[in-house]
DRENTORKOL-3810 file (N, C-alpha, C; in nm, 4 decimals):
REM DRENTORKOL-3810
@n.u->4.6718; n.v->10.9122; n.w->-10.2883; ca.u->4.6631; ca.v->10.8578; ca.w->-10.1531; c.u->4.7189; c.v->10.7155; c.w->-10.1516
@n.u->4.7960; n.v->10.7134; n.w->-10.0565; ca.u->4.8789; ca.v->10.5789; ca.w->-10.0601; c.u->4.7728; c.v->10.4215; c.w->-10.0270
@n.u->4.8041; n.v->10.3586; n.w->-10.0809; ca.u->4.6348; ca.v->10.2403; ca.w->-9.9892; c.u->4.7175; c.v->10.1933; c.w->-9.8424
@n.u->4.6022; n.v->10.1647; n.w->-9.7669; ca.u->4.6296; ca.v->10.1876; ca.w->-9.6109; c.u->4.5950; c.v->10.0070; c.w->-9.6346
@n.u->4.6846; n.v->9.9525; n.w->-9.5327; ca.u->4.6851; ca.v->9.7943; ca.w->-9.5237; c.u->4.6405; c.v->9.7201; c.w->-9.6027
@n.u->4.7450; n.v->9.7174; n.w->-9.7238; ca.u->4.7276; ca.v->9.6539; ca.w->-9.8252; c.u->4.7424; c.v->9.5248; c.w->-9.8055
@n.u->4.6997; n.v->9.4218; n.w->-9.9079; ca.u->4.7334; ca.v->9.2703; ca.w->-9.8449; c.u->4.8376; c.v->9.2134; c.w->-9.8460
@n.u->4.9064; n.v->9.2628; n.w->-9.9449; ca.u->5.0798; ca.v->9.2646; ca.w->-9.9296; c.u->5.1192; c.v->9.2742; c.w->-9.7732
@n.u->5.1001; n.v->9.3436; n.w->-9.6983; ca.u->5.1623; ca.v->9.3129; ca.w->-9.5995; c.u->5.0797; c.v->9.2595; c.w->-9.4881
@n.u->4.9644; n.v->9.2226; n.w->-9.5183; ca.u->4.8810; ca.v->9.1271; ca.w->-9.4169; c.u->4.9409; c.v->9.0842; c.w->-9.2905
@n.u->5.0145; n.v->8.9236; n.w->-9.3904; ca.u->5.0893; ca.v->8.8618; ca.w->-9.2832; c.u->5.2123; c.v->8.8900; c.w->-9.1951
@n.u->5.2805; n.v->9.0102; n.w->-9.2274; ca.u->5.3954; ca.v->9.0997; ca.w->-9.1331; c.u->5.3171; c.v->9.1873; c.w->-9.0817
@n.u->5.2338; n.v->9.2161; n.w->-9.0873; ca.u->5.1832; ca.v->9.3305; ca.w->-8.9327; c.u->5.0974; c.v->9.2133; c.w->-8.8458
@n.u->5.0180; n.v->9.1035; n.w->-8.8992; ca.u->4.9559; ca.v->8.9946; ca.w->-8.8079; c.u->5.0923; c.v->8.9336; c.w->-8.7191
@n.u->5.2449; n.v->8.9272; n.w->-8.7811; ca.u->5.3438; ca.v->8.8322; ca.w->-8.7371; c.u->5.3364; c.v->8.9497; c.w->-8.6039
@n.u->5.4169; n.v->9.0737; n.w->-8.6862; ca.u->5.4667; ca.v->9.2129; ca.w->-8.5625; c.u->5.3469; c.v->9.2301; c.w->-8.4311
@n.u->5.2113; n.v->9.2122; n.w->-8.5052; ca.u->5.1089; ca.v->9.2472; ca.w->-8.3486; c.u->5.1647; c.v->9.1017; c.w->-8.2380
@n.u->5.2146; n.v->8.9932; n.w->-8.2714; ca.u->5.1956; ca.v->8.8894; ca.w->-8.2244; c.u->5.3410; c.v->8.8577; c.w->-8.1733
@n.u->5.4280; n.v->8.9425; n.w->-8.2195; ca.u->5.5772; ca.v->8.9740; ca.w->-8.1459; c.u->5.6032; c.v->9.1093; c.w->-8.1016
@n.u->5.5282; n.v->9.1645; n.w->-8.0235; ca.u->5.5806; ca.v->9.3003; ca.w->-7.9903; c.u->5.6761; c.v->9.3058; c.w->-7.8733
@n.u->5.7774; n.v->9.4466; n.w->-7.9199; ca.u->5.8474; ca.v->9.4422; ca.w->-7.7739; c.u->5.7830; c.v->9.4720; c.w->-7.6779
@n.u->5.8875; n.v->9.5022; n.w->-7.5818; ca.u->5.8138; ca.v->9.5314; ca.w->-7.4263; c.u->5.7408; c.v->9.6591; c.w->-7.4391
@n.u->5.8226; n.v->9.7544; n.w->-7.4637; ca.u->5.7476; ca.v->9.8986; ca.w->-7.5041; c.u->5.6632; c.v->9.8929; c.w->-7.5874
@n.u->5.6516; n.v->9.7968; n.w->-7.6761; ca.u->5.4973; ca.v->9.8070; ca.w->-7.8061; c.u->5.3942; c.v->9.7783; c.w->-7.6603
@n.u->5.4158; n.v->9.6981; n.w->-7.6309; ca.u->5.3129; ca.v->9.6100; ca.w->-7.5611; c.u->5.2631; c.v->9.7302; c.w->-7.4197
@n.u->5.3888; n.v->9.8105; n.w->-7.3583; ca.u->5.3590; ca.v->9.9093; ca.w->-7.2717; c.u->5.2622; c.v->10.0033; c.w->-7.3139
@n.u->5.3243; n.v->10.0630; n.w->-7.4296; ca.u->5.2764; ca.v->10.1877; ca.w->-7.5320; c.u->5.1434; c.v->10.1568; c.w->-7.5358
@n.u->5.1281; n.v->10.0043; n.w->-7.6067; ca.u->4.9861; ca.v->9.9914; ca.w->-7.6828; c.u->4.8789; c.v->9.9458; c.w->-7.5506
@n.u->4.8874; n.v->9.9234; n.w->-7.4326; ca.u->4.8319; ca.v->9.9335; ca.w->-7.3027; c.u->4.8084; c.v->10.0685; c.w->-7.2579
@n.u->4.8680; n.v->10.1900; n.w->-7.2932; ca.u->4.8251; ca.v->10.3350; ca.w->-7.2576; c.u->4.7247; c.v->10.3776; c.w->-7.4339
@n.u->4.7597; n.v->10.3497; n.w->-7.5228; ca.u->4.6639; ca.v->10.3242; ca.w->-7.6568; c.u->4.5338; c.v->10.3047; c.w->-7.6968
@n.u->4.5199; n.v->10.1746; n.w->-7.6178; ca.u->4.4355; ca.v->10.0571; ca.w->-7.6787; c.u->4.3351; c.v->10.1452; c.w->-7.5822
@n.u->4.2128; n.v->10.0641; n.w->-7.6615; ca.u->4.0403; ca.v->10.1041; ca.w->-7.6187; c.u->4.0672; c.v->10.2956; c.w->-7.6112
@n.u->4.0935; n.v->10.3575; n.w->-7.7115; ca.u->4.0518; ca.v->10.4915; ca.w->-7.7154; c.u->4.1145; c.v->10.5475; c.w->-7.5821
@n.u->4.2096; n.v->10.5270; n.w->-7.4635; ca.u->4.2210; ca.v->10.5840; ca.w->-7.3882; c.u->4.2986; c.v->10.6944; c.w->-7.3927
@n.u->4.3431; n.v->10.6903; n.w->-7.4678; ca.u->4.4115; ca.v->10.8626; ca.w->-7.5524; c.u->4.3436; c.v->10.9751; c.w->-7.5541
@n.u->4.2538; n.v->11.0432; n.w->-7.4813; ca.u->4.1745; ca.v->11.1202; ca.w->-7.5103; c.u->4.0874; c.v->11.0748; c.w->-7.5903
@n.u->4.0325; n.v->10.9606; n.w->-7.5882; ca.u->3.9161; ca.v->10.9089; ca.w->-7.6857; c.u->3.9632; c.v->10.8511; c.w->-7.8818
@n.u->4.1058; n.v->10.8574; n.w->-7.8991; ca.u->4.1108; ca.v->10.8525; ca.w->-8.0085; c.u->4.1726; c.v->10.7033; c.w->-8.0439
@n.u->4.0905; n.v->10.6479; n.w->-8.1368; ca.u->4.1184; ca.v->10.5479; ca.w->-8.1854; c.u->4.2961; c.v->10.5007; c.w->-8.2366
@n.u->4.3573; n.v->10.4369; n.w->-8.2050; ca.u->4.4891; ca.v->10.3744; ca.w->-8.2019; c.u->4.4886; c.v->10.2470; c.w->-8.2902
@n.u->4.5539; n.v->10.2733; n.w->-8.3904; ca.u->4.5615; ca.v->10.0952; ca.w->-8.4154; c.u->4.7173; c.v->10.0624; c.w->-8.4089
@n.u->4.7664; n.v->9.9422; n.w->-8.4129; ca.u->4.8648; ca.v->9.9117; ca.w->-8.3814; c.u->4.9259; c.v->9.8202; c.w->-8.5057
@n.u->5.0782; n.v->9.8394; n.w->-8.5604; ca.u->5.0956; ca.v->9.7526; ca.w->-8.6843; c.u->4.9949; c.v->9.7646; c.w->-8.8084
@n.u->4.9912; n.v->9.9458; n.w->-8.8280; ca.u->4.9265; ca.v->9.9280; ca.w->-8.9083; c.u->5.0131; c.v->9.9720; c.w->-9.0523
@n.u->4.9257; n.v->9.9306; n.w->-9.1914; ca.u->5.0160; ca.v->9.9206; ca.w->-9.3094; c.u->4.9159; c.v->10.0727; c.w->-9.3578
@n.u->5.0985; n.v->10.1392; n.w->-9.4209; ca.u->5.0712; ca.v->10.2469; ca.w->-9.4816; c.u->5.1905; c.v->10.2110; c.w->-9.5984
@n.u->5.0997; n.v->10.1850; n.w->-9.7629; ca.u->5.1736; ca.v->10.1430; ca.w->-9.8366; c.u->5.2303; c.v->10.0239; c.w->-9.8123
@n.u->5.3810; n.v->10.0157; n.w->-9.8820; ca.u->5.4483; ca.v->9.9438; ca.w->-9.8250; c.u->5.5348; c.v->9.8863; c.w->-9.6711
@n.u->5.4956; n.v->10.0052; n.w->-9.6197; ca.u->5.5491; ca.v->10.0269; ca.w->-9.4972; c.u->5.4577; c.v->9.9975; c.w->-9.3654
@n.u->5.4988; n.v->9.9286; n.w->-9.2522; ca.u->5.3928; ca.v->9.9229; ca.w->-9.1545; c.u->5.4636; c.v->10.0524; c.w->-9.0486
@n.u->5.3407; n.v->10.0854; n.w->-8.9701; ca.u->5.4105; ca.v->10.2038; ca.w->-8.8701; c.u->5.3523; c.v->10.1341; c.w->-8.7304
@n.u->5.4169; n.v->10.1367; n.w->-8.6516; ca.u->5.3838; ca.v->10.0535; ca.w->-8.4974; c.u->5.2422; c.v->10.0571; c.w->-8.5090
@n.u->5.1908; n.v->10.2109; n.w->-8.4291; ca.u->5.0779; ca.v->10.2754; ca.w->-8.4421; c.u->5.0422; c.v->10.4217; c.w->-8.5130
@n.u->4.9238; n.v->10.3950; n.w->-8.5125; ca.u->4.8663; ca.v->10.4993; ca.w->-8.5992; c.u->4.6957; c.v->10.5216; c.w->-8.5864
@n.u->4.7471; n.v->10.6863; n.w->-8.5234; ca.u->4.5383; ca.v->10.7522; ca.w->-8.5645; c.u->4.5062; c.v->10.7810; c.w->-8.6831
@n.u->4.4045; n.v->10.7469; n.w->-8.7339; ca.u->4.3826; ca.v->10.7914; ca.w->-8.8251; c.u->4.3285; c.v->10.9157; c.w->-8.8279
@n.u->4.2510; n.v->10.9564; n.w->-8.6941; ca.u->4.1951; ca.v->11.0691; ca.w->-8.6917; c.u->4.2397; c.v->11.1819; c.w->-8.6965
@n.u->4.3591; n.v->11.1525; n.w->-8.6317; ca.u->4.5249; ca.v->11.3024; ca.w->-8.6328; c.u->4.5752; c.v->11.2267; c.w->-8.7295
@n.u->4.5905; n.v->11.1639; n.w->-8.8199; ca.u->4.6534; ca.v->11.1091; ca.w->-8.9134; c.u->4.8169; c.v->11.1428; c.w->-8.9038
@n.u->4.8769; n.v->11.0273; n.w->-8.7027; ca.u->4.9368; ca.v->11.0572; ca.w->-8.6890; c.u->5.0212; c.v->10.8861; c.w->-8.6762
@n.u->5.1673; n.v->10.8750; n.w->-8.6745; ca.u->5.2138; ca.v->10.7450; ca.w->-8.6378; c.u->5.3442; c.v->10.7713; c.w->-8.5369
@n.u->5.3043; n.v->10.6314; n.w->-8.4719; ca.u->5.4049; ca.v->10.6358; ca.w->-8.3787; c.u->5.5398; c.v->10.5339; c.w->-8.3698
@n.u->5.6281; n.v->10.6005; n.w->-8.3854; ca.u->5.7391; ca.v->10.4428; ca.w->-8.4323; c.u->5.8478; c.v->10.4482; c.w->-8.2818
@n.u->5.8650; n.v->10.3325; n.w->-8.2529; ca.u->5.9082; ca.v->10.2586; ca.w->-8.1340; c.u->6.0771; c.v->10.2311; c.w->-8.2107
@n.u->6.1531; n.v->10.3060; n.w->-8.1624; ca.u->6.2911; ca.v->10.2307; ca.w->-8.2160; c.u->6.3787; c.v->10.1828; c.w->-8.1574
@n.u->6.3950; n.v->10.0732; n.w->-8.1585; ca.u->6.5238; ca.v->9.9942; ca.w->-8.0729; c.u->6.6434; c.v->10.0100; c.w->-8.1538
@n.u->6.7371; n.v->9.9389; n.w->-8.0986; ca.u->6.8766; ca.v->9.9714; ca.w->-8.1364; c.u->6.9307; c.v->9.9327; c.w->-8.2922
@n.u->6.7921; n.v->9.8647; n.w->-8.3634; ca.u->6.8447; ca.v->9.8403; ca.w->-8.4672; c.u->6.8296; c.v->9.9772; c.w->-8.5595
@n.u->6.7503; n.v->10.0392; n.w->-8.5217; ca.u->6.7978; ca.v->10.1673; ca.w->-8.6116; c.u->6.8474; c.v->10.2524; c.w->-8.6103
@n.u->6.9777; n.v->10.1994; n.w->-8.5123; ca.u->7.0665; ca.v->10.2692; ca.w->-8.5593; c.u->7.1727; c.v->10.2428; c.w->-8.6969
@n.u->7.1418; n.v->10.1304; n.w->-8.7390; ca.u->7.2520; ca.v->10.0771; ca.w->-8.8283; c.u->7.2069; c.v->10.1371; c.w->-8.9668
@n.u->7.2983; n.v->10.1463; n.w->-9.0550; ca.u->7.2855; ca.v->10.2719; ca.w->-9.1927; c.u->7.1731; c.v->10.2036; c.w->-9.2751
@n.u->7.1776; n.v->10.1089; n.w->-9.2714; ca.u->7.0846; ca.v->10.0546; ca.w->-9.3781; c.u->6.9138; c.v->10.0639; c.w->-9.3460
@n.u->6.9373; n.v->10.0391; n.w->-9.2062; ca.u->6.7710; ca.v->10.0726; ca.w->-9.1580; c.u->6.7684; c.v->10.2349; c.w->-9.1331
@n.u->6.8558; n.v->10.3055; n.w->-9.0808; ca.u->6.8453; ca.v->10.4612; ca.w->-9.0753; c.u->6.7846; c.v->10.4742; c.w->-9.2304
@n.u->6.8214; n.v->10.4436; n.w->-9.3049; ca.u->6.8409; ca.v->10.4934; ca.w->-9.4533; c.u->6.6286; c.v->10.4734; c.w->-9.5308
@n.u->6.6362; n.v->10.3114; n.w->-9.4782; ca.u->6.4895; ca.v->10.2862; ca.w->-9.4831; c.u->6.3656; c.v->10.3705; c.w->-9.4028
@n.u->6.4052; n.v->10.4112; n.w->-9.2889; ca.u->6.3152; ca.v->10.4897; ca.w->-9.1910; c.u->6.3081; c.v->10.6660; c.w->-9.3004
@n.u->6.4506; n.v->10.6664; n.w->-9.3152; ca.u->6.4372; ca.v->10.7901; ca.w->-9.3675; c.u->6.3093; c.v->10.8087; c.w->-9.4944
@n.u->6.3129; n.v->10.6721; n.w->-9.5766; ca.u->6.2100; ca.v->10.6736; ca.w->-9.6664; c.u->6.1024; c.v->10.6749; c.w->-9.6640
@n.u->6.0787; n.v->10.5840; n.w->-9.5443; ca.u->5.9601; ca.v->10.5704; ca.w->-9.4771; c.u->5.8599; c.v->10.6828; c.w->-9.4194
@n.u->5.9509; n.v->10.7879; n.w->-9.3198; ca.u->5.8797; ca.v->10.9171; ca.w->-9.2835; c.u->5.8984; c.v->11.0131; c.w->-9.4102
@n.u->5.9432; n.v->11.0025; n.w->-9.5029; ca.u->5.9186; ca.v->11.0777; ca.w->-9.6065; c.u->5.7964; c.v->11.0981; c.w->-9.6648
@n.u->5.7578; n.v->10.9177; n.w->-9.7353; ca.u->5.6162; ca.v->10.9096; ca.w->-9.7630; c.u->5.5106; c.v->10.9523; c.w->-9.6821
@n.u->5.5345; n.v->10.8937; n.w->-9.5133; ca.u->5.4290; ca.v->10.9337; ca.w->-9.4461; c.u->5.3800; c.v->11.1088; c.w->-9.4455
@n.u->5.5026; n.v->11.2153; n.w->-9.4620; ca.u->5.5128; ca.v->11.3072; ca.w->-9.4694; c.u->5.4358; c.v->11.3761; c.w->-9.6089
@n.u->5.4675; n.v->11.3126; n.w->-9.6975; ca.u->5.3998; ca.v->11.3178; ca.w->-9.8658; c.u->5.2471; c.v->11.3191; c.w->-9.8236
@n.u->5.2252; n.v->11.2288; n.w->-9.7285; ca.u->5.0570; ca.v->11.1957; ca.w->-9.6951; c.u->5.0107; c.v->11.2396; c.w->-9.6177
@n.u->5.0736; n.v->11.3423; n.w->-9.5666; ca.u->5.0338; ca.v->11.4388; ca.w->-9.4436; c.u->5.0357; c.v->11.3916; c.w->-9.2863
@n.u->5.1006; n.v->11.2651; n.w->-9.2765; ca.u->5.1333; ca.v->11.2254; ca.w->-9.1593; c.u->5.1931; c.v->11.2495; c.w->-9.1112
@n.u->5.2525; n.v->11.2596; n.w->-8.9936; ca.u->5.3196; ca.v->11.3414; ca.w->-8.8533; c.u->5.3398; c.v->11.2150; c.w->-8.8602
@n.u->5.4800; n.v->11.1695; n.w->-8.8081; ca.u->5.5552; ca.v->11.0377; ca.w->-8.7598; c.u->5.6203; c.v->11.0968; c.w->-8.6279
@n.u->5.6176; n.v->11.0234; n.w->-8.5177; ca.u->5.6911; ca.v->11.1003; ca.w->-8.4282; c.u->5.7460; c.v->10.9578; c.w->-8.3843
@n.u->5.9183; n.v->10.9345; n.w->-8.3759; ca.u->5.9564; ca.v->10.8595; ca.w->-8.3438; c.u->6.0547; c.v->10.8911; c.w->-8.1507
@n.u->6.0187; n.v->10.7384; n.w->-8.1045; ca.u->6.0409; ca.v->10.7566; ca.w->-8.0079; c.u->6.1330; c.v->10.6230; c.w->-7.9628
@n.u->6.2875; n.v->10.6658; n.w->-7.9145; ca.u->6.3705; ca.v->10.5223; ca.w->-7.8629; c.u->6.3511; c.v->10.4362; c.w->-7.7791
@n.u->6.3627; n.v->10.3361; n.w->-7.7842; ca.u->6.3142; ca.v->10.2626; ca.w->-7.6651; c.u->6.3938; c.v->10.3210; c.w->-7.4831
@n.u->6.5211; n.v->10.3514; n.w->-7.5466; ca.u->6.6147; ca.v->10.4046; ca.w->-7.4460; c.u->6.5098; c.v->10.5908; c.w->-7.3541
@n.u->6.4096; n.v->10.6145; n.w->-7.4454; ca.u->6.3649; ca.v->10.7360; ca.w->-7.3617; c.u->6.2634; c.v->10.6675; c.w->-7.2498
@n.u->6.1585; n.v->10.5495; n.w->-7.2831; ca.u->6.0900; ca.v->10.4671; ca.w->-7.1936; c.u->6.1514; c.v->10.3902; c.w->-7.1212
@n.u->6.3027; n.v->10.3722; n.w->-7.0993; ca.u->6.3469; ca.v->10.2890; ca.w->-7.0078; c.u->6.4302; c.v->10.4068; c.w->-6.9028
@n.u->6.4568; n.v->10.5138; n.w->-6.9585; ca.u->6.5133; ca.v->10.6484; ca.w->-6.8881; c.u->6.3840; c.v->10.7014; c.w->-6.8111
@n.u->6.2574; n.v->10.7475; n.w->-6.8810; ca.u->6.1675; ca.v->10.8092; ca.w->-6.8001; c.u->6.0173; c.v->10.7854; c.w->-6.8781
@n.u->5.9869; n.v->10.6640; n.w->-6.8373; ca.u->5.8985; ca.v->10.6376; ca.w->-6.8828; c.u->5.7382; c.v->10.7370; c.w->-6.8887
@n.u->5.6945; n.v->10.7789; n.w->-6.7422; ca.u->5.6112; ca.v->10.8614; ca.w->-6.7796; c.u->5.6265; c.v->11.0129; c.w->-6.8152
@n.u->5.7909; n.v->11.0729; n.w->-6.8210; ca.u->5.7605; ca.v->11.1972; ca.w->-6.9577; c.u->5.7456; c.v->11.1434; c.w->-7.0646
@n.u->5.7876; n.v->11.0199; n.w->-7.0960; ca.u->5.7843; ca.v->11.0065; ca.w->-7.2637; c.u->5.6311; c.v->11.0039; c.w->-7.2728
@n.u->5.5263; n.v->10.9768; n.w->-7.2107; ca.u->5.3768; ca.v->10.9081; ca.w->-7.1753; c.u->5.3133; c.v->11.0577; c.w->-7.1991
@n.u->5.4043; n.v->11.1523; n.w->-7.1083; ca.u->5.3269; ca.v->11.2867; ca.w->-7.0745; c.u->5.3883; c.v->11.3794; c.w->-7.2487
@n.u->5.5207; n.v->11.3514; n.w->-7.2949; ca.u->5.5228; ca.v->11.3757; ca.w->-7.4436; c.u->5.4298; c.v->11.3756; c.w->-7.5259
@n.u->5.4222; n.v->11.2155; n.w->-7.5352; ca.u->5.2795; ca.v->11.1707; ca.w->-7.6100; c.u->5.1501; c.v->11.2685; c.w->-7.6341
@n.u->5.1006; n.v->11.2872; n.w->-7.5143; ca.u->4.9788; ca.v->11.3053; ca.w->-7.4918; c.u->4.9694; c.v->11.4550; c.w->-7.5315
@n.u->5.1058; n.v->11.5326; n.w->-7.4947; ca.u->5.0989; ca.v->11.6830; ca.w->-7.5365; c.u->5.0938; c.v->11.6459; c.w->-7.7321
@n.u->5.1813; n.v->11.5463; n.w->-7.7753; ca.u->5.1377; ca.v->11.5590; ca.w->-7.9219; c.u->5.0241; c.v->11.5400; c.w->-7.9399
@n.u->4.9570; n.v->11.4513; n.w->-7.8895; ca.u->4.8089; ca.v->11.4363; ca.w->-7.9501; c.u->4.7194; c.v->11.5441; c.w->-7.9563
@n.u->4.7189; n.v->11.5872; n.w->-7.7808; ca.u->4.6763; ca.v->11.7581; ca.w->-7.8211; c.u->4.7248; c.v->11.8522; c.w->-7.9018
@n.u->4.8391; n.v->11.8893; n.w->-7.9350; ca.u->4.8479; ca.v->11.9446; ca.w->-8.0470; c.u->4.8404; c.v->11.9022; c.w->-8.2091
@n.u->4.8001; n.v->11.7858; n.w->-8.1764; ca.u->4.7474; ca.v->11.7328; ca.w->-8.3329; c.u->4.6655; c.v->11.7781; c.w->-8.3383
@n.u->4.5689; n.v->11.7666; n.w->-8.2231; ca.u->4.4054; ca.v->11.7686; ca.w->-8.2382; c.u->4.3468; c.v->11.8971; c.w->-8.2507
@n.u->4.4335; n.v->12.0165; n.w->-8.2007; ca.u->4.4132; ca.v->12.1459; ca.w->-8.2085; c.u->4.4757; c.v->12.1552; c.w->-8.3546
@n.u->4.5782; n.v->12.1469; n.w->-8.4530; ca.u->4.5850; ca.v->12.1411; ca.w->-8.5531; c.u->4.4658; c.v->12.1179; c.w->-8.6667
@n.u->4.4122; n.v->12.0344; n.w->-8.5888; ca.u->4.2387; ca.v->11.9574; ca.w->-8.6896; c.u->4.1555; c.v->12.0219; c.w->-8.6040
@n.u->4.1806; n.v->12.1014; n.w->-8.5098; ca.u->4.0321; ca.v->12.1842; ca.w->-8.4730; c.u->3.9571; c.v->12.0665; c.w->-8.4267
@n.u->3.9977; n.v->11.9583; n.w->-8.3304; ca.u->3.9243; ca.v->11.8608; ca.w->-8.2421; c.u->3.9101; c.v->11.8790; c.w->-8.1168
@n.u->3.8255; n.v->11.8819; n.w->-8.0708; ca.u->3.8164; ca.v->11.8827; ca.w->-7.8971; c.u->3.8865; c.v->11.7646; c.w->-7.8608
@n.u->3.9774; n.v->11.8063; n.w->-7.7502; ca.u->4.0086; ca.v->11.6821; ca.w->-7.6635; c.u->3.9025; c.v->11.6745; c.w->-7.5397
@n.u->3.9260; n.v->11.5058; n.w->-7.5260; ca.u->3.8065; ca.v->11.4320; ca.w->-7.4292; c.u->3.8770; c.v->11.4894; c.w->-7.2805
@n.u->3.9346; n.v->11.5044; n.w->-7.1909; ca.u->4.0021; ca.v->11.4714; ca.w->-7.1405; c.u->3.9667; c.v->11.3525; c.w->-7.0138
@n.u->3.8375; n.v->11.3543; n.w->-6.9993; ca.u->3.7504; ca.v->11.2122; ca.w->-6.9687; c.u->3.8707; c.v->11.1276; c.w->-6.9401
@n.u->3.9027; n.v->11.0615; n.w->-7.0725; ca.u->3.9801; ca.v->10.9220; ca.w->-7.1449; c.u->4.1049; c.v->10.9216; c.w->-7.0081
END
């Protein structure tokens, strides 16, 4: 099991919560306080070496926000490593462009929410739908 927010990267997920883009900051406003169907969200969190925007632990799922820098080979190349491990650890990474929240912001919202339910039916969790 990989260690989850190691102190190695302390101070880059404290820098990233404290520079987020517009969409972190959108995203993590539909997120934050359990309003996901009740499931805990953290944001900038460290898996290994790697931080992932957000991440449940409960669907032991992450969510990565990509702007235009990944498109360039060297960060494609790093992401690729990145959802590998998460994959090794049974994490679901579901990455999402910034270009789909500026095209249609609430399907990407209504996306979301169908993954979570099908995470949660994967783990045999009731969804709240309360939240």
């Amino acid at each position: 099991m990989t260690k989850l927010n190691p102190k190695k990267t302390k101070k880059q997920r404290q820098y990233l919560r404290g520079h987020m883009t517009k969409w972190e900051v959108r995203l993590w406003n539909e997120l934050k306080g359990k309003k996901m169907f009740g499931f805990k969200v953290r944001r900038q969190h460290g898996i290994g070496n790697y931080i992932v925007d957000f991440y449940c632990p409960e669907l032991r799922l992450a969510i990565e926000i990509d702007g235009d820098v990944h498109h360039f080979k060297e960060k494609a190349e790093k992401d690729l490593k990145k959802d590998l491990l998460l994959k090794n650890e049974g994490i679901e990474i579901i990455r999402i462009k910034n270009l789909d929240f500026e095209e249609d912001y609430e399907s990407t919202i209504i996306y979301l929410e169908d993954v979570f339910k099908e995470r949660a039916k994967e783990f045999n969790i009731e969804i709240n739908e309360a939240y």
